[in-house]
N, C-alpha and C positions, 0 to 999 in steps of 0.2 A: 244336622240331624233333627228329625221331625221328636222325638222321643230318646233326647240322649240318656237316660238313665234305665230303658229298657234293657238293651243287649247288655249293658254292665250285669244287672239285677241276672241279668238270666245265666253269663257266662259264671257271677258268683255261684247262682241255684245250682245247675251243672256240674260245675265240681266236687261240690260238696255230696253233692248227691252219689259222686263218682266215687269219692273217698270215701263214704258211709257203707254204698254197697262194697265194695272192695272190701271194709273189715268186716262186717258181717259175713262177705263169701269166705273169707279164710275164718271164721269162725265156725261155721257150719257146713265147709266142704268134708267130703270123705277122705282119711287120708289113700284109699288106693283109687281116686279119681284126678289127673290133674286138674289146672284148673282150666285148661279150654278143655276136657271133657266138661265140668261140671259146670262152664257156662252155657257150653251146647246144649245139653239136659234141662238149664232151666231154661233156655228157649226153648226148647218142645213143650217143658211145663206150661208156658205160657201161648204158646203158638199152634200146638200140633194140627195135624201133620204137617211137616215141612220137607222140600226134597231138599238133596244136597247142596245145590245152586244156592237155594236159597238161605241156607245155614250157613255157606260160603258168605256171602254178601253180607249176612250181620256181623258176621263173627272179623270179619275183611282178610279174612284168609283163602287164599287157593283152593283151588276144587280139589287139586290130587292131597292136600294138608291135609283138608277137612274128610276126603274120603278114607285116611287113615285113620281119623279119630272116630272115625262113624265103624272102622273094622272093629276098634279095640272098644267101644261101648258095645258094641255087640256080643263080642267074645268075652266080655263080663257079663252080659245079658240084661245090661240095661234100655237096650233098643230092640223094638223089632222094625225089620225093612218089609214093606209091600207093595206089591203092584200100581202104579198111580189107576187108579177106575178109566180115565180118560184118555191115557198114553202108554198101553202096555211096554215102550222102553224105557220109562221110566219109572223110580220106584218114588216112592214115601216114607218118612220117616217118622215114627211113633216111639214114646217112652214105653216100654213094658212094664208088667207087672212090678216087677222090682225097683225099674228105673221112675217109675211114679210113686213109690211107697218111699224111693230115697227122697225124691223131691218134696214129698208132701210132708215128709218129716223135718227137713231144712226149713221147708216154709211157717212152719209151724213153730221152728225155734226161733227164725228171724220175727215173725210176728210178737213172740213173749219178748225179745228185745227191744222193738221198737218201743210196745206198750210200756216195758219197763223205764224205758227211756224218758218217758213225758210226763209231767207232772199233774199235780190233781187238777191245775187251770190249765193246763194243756188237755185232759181228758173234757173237761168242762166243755169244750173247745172241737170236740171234736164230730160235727156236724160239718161245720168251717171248713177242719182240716179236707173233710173228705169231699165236700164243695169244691173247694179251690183246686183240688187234682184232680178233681174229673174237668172242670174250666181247662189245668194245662193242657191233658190229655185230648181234649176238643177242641179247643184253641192252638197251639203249640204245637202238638206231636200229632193232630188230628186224627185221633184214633178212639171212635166212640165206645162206650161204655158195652161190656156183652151183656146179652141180656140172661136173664138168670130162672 
């Protein structure tokens, strides 16, 4: 191995990461969302629009699965379905009005926890912090920065 202590370092980062989001989502899911509704939800928060396919593929569940969860987010009214512009047989899928005010409310509680989480020399720090995750995200997950 060219860099044995990389894929360790990373398979640690990874987890951790896994096990953090994981308690934060059952701290800040809705209880009448399960929780692949409310991880579908914050993929659109993060992604929108996405068509089914594609929410299948992240989520790594089945098209006919996920097209059942995509019914019953609807039928609470946290999605809306539209026309894809480029492929009238397909559709798109968007947070609605609600399904974006839930999300933006979770996000906004996960964010006071994090914050709460770090200390005065972690806030010190935090230039660093927000350095080295756009590096992962460009590096790693190669996924550049949106622009704002």
């Amino acid at each position: 191995m060219k860099h044995p202590h990389f894929f360790k370092e990373f398979v640690a980062f990874a987890s951790t990461f896994s096990e953090l989001k994981h308690a934060l989502m059952n701290k800040v899911k809705p209880a009448n969302l399960t929780t692949l509704q409310y991880l579908i939800l914050e993929q659109l928060a993060v992604s929108e629009p996405l068509t089914p396919s594609e929410i299948a593929d992240c989520q790594h569940m089945s098209l006919p699965n996920v097209s059942r969860e995509l019914k019953k987010l609807h039928e609470k009214q946290f999605i809306d379905r539209e026309e894809d512009r480029d492929d009238k047989r397909k559709h798109v899928i968007k947070l609605s009005g609600k399904g974006r005010a839930c999300m933006n409310e979770a996000f906004q509680h996960i964010e006071g926890m994090l914050l709460d989480s770090l200390s005065s020399s972690d806030i010190e720090q935090m230039d660093d912090i927000i350095q080295a995750l756009r590096l992962l995200n460009q590096t790693i997950f190669k996924k550049e920065p949106k622009k704002a």
